[in-house]
N, C-alpha and C positions, 0 to 999 in steps of 0.2 A: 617425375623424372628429374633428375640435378643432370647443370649442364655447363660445361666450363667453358666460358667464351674468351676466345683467343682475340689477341691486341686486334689483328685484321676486322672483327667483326666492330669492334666499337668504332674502331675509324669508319668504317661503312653507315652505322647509325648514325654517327654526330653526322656525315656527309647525308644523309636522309635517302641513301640510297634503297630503291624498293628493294630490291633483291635482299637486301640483310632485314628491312622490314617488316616482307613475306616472311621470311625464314623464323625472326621471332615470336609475330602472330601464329605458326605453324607452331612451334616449341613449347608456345604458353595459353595454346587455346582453350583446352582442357582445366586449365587452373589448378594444375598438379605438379607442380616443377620447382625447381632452385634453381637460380641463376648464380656462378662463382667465376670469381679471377683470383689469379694468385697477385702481390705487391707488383711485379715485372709488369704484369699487364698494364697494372694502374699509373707507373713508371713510365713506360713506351708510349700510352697512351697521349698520355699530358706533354713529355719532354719535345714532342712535335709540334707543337701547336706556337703558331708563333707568337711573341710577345707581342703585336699590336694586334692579335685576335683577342683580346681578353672578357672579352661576353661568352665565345666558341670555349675560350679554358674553362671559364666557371661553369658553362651548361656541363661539359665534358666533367669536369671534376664530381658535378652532382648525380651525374650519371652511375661513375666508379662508387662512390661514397655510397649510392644506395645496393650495390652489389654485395654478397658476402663475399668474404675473404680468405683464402684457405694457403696457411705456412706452404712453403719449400721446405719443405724435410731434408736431413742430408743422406737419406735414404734414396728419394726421390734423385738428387745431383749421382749417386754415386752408379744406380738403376740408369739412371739420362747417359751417360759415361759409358757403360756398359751395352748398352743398347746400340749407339752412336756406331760404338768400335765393332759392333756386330755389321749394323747398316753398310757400315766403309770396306769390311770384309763380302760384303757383296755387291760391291760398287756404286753404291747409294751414296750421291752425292747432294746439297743441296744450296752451298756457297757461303755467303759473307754471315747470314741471320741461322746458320744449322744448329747451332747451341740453344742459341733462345726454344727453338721448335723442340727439342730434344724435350727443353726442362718444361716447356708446356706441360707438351704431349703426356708426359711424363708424371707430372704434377696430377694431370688428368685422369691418371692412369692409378694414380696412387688414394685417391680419394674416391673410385671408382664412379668419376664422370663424364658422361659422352662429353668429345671436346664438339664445341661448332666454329668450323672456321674456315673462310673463304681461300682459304692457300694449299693449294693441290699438295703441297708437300707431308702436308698432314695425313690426308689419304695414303699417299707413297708408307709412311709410317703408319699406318693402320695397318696396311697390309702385309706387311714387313713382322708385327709385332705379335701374333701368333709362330711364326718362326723363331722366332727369338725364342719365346716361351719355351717352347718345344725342345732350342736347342738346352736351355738350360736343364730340363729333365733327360737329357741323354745317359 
């Protein structure tokens, strides 16, 4: 299985939190899987970490570095764009971070890989995105 992990999950790792723990022992039990971020990830990731963590950056950086890494397309941005303006036609909102989610999700979407990620908002967009699909074959 390939599986895109969204920025939430890695901050969850580097914090050692069990629940993101559980979640990848679940993902990679079987020894059959890819793990992916797009650059943003790797980006969001590190730009938070503060400069006098600098042990916390470098675990964190070798963490993203042994990840593969899959382009933004401008397929993907113009699809994210598209989607959004769907989502906002039916009152899906999700505030200051809804782009970045879009161009995940999206990213995710395009390299057909389950996303994993700890922010309900992504679900909202899961369930959203067969609608969308739909509307498009009208």
């Amino acid at each position: 299985m390939k599986y895109f992990l969204d920025t939430n999950v890695i901050s969850h790792l580097i914090r050692k939190d069990e629940k993101a723990i559980e979640k990848i022992k679940e993902i990679t039990k079987d020894g059959d899987y890819e793990l992916y971020i797009n650059r943003l990830v790797y980006m969001e990731s590190l730009r938070a970490i503060p400069l006098k963590r600098e042990p916390l950056y470098e675990k964190t950086k070798d963490l993203l570095d042994s990840l593969s890494k899959v382009d933004i397309k401008q397929e993907t941005y113009s699809k994210g764009v598209a989607f959004a303006r769907f989502c906002k036609s039916k009152g899906l909102n999700f505030g200051k971070c809804e782009a970045i989610d879009y161009l995940h999700f999206m990213t995710a979407k395009y390299y057909d890989l389950e996303i994993i990620s700890f922010d309900g908002d992504m679900k909202k967009l899961e369930e959203k995105y067969l609608e969308f699909l739909e509307s498009l074959n009208v």
